[in-house]
C-alpha positions as CSV (number, residue, x, y, z in Angstrom):
1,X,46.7,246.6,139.7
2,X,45.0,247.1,136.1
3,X,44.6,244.9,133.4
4,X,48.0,245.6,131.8
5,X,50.2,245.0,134.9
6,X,48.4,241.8,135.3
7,X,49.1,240.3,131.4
8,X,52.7,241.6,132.1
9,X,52.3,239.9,135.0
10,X,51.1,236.8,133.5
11,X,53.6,236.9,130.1
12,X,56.4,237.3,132.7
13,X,55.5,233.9,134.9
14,X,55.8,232.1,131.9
15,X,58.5,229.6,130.6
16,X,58.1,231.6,126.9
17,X,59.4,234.6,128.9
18,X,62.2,233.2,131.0
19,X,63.7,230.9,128.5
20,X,67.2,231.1,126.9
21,X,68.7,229.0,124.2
22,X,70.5,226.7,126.6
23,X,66.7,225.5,128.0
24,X,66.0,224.7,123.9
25,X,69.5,223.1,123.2
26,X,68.7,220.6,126.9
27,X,65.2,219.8,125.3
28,X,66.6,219.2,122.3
29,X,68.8,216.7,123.6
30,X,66.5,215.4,125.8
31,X,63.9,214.5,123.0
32,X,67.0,212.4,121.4
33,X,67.7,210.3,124.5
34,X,63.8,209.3,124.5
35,X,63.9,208.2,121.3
36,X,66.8,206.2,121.5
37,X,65.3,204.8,124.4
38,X,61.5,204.2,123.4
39,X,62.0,204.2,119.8
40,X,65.1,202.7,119.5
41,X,64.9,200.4,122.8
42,X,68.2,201.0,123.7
43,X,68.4,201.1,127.2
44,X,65.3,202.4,128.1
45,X,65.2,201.4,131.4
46,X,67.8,204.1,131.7
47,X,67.5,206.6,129.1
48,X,63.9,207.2,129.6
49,X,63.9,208.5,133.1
50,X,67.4,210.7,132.2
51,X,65.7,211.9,129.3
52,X,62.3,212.7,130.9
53,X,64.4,214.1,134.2
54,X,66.0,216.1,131.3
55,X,63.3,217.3,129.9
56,X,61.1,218.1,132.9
57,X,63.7,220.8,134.7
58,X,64.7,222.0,131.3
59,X,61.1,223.3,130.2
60,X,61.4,227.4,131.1
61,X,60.7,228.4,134.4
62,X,60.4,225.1,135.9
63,X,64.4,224.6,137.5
64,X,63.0,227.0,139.9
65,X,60.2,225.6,141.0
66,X,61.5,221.9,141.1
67,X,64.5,222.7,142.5
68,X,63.2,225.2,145.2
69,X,64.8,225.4,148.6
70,X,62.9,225.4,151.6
71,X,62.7,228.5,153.8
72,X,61.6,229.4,157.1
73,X,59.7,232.2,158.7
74,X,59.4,231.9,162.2
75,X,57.7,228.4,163.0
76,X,56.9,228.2,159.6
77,X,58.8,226.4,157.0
78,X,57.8,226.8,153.3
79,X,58.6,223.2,151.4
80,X,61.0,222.4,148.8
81,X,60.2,221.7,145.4
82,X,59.8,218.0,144.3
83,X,63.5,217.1,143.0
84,X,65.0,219.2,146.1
85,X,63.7,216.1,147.5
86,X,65.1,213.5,145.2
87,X,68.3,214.6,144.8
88,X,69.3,214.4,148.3
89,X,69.4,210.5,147.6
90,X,72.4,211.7,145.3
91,X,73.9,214.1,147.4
92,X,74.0,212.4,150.5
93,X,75.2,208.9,148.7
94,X,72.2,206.9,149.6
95,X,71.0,205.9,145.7
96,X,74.4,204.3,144.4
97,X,75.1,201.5,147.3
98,X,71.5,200.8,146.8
99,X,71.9,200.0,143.0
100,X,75.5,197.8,143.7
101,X,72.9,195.9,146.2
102,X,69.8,195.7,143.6
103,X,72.8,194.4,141.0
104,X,73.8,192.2,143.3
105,X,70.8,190.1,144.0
106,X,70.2,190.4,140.3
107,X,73.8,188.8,139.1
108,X,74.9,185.3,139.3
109,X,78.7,185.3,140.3
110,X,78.9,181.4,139.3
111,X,81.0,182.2,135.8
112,X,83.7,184.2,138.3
113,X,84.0,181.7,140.7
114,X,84.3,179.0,138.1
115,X,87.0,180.9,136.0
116,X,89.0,183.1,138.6
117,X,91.3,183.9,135.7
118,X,88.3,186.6,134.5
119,X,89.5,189.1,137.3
120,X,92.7,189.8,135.2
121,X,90.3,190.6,132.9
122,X,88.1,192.6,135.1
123,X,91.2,194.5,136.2
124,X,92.8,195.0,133.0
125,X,89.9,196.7,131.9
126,X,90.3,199.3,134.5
127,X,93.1,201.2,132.6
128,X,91.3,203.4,131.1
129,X,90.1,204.6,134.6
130,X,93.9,205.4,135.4
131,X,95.3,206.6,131.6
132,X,92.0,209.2,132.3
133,X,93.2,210.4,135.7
134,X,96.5,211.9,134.1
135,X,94.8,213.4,131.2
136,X,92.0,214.7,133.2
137,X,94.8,216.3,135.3
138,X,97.0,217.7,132.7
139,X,93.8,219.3,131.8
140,X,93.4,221.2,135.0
141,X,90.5,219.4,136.8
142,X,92.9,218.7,139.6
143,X,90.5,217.8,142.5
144,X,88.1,216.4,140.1
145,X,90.1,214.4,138.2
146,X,89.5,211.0,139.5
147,X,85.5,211.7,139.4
148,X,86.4,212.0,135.9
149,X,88.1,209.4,135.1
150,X,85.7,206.8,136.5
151,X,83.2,207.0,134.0
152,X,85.9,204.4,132.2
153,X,84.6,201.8,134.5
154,X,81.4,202.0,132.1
155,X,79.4,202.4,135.8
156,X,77.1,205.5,136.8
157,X,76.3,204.5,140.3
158,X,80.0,204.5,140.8
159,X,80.5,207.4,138.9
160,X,77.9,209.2,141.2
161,X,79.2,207.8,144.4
162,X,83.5,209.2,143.3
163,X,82.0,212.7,142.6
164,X,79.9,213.3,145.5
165,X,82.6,211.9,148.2
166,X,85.4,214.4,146.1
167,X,82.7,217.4,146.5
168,X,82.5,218.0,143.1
169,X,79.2,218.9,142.8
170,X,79.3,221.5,139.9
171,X,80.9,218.8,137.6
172,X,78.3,215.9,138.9
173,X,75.9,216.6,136.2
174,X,78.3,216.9,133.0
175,X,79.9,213.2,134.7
176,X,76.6,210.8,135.7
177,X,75.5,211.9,132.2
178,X,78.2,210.8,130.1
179,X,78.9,207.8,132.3
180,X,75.0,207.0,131.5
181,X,75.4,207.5,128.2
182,X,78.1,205.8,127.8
183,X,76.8,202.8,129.2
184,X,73.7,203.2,127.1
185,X,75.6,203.1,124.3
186,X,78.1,200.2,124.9
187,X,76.6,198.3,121.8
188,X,77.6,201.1,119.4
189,X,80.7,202.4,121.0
190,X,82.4,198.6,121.7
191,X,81.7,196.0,118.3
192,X,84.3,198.7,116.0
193,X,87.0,198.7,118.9
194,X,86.6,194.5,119.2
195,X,86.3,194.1,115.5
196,X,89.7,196.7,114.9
197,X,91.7,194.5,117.8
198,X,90.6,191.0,116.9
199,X,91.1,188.8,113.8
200,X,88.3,186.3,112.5
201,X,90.0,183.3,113.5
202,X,90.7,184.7,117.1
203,X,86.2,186.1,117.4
204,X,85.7,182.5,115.9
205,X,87.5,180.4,119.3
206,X,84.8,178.0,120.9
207,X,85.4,178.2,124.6
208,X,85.4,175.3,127.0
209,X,81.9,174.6,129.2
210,X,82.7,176.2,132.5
211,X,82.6,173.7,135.7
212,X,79.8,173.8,137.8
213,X,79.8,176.3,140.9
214,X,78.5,174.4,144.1
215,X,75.9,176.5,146.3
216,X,78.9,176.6,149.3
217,X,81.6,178.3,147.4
218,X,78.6,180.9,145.8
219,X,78.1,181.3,149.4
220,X,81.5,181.7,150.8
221,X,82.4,184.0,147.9
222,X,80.5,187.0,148.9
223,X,81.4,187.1,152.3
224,X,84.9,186.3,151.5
225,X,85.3,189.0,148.8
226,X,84.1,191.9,151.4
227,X,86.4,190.9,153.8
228,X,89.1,190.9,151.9
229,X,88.5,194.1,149.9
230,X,87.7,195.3,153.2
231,X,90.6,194.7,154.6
232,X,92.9,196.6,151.8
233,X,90.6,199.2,150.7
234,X,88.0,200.0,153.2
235,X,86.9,202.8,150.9
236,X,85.2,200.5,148.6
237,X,83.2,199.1,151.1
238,X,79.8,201.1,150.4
239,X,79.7,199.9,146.8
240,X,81.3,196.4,147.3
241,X,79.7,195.5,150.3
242,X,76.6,196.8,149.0
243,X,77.3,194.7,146.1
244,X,77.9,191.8,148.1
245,X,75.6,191.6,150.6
246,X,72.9,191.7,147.6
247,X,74.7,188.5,146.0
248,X,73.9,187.0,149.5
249,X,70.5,187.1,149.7
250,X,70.2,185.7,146.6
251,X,72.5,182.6,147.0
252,X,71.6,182.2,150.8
253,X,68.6,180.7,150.1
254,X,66.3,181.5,152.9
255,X,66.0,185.5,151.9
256,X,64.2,184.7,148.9
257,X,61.8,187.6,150.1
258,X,64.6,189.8,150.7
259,X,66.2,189.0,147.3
260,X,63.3,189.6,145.4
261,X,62.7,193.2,146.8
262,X,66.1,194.0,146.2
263,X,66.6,192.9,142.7
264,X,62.8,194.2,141.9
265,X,60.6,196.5,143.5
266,X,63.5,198.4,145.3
267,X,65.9,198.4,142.2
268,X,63.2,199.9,140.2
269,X,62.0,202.6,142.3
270,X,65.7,203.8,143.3
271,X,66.6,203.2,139.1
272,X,63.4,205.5,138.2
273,X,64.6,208.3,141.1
274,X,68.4,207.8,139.9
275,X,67.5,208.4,136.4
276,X,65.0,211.4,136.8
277,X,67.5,212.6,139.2
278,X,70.6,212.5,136.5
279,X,68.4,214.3,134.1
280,X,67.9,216.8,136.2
281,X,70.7,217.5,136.8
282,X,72.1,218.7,133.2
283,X,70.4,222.2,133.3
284,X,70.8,224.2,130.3
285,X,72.8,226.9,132.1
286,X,75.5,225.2,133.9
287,X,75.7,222.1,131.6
288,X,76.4,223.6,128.5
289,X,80.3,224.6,129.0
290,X,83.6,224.0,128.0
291,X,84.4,221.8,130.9
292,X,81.1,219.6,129.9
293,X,82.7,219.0,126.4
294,X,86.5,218.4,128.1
295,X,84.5,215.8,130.4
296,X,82.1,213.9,127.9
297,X,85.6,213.7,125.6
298,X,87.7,212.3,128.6
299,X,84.7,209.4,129.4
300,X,84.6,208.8,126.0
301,X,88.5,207.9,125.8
302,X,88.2,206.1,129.6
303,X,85.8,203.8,128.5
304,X,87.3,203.4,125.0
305,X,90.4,203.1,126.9
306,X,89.0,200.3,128.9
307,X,87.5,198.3,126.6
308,X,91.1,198.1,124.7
309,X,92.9,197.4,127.9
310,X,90.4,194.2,128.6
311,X,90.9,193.1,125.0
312,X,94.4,193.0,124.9
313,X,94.9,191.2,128.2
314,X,92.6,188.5,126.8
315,X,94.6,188.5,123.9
316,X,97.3,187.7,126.0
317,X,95.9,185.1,127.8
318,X,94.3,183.8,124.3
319,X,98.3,183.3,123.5
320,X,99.6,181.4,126.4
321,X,96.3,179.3,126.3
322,X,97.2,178.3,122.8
323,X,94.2,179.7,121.4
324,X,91.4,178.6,124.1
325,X,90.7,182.0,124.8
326,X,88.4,184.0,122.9
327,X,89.7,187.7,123.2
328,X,86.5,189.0,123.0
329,X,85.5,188.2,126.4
330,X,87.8,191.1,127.5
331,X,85.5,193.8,126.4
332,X,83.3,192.8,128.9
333,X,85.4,193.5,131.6
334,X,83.8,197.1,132.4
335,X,81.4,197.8,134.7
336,X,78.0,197.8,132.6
337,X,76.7,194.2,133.6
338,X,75.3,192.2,131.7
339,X,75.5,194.8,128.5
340,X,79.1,194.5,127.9
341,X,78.7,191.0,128.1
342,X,75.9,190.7,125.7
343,X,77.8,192.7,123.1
344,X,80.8,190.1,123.7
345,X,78.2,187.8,123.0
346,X,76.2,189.3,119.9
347,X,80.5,189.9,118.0
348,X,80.8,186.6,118.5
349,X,78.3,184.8,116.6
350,X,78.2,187.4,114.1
351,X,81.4,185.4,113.0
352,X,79.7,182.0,114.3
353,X,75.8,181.5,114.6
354,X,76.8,178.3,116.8
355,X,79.6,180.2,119.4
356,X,77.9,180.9,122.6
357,X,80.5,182.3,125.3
358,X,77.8,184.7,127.1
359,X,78.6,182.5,130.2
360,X,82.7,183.0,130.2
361,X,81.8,186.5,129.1
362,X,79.7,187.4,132.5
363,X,82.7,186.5,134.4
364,X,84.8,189.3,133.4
365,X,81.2,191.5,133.8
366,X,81.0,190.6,137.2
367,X,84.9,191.2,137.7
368,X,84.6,194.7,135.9
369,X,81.8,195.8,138.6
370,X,84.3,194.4,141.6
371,X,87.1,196.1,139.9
372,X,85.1,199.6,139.5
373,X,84.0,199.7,143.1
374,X,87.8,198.9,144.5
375,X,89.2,201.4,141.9
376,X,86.8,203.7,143.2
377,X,87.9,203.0,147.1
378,X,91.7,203.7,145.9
379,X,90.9,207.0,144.3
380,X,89.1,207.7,147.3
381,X,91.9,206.9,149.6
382,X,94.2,208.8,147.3
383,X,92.5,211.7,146.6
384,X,89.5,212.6,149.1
């Protein structure tokens, strides 16, 4: 080999040579999602590992070597590259049941329990799940129309967990991204929707102190709930028992050392491979299509959907309570716990420094992430 072959060689190994605007466009977008989350400090516990996972099998050249299968020769077997690996935690459903438990033992469930009346808000908020499925359908997605229409539940775990039991793994990326993003963005996308949809007087209600929650029924109430759920919907049962069983060891009382790992050091190693993992998966060259643009428009109006289908039910109830029912609670009813119910929170004393209803907010938070795990099981038992 001369000197030329080998600089041709060379020139031809690297990412300059093998890139195509996609890889540029990817990186691009990847750059804005770390900025947003480091700059910004939106979110940054999950935009910075999707934007870095973004970035890292975007760079030219590298998809191949990250993402490299494993071969044999003989007794010999060549490894995998390094998000090969990862992903398989995606692929083979282990990452998102782990999340539901980290969220779990992280969550308090006390504002549920005390005001039961928040799972009508929890459900409600679900429409935009189900308005989603038809439109997602009278688009064509057909099989995949019910992974796409759970990014309304404003959860990426679950959105993960729907696409990979339906099989539709060339659509995974284009979904666990916008159902990030959109989650990511709740404090932006929400405050115009509950601000259109609410008056003054109705953001200004002062809520009644919730009762307390004894340490039996907080008990009871896990255990009870899987059951249940169980019972109707067995489907649901990775997410929600998941889910659950985490709230357990935290209200239990003698799995403090269980809890802890659960809500902390596992929650945060299985967050940084989810996120790293969703950002890889939006490759240039199979993320930028149509369908991607059909499905980031369709979470969009699933989670908008949502939110307006959580508001107006505690509009509703704000009506035959005779006003002792803020109706911006409702918007909390998706998935994204505790954001949504932060935002619900921030609306509300923008009208009122004094109004603090973060506590009745959480319980339709907590509802919305029971609700998106049993909407979940009855797509699942519908269409898998």
């Amino acid at each position: 080999m001369n000197f030329v072959e080998m600089m041709k060689n060379l020139w031809e190994s690297t990412g300059l040579y093998q890139s195509g605007w996609q890889n540029y466009v990817m990186m691009l977008i990847a750059c804005v999602l770390l900025f947003v989350g480091i700059g910004l400090k939106k979110e940054p516990l999950l935009l910075v590992p999707i934007g870095f996972g973004m970035l890292f099998v975007n760079i030219p050249g590298a998809y191949e070597i990250l993402m490299k299968e494993p071969v044999s020769t003989g007794d010999v077997t060549s490894p995998g590259g390094l998000l090969y690996y990862m992903e398989k935690g995606v692929e083979w459903v282990i990452f998102p049941p782990l999340i539901f438990m980290g969220i779990g033992a992280m969550t308090d469930f006390g504002p549920l329990i005390a005001s039961p009346k928040s799972f009508l808000l929890g459900a409600a908020a679900q429409l935009g799940i189900f308005i989603t499925l038809f439109g997602a359908i009278l688009l064509g997605f057909d099989g995949a129309a019910a992974a796409i229409a759970i990014i309304g539940g404003a959860d990426g775990p679950t959105s993960i967990y729907v696409t990979t039991m339906l099989k539709q793994f060339d659509l995974l990326p284009a979904i666990t991204v916008a159902a990030y993003s959109y989650m990511a963005l709740i404090p932006i996308i929400q405050p115009p929707i509950m601000k259109l949809l609410t008056t003054k007087k109705e953001r200004s209600i002062k809520m009644e102190q919730l009762r307390p929650v004894s340490k039996r029924e907080k008990i009871i109430f896990p255990i009870v709930i899987t059951v249940v759920c169980g019972l109707i919907i067995p489907d649901s049962l990775p997410l929600l028992g998941m889910l659950m069983f985490g709230n357990l060891l935290k209200e239990c009382l003698v799995t403090d050392r269980l809890a802890n790992t659960a809500s902390n050091g596992l929650m945060n190693v299985i967050t940084i491979l989810l996120g790293v993992c969703v950002g890889a998966k939006a490759f240039g060259q199979t993320f930028l299509t149509v369908d991607t643009l059909k499905i980031v428009l369709l979470g969009l109006i699933a989670f908008m959907m949502g939110t307006i289908g959580g508001i107006l039910m505690a509009k509703l109830m704000c009506v035959l309570s005779h006003g002792k029912v803020n109706p911006l609670i409702g918007s909390a009813g998706v998935s994204a716990v505790p954001m949504a119910a932060r935002v619900s929170q921030t609306v509300a004393q923008k009208e009122d420094p004094n109004n603090y209803i973060l506590m009745h907010a959480m319980g339709p938070n907590v509802a919305g992430v029971i609700g998106s795990a049993v909407a979940a099981g009855v797509l699942l038992s519908i269409f898998a």
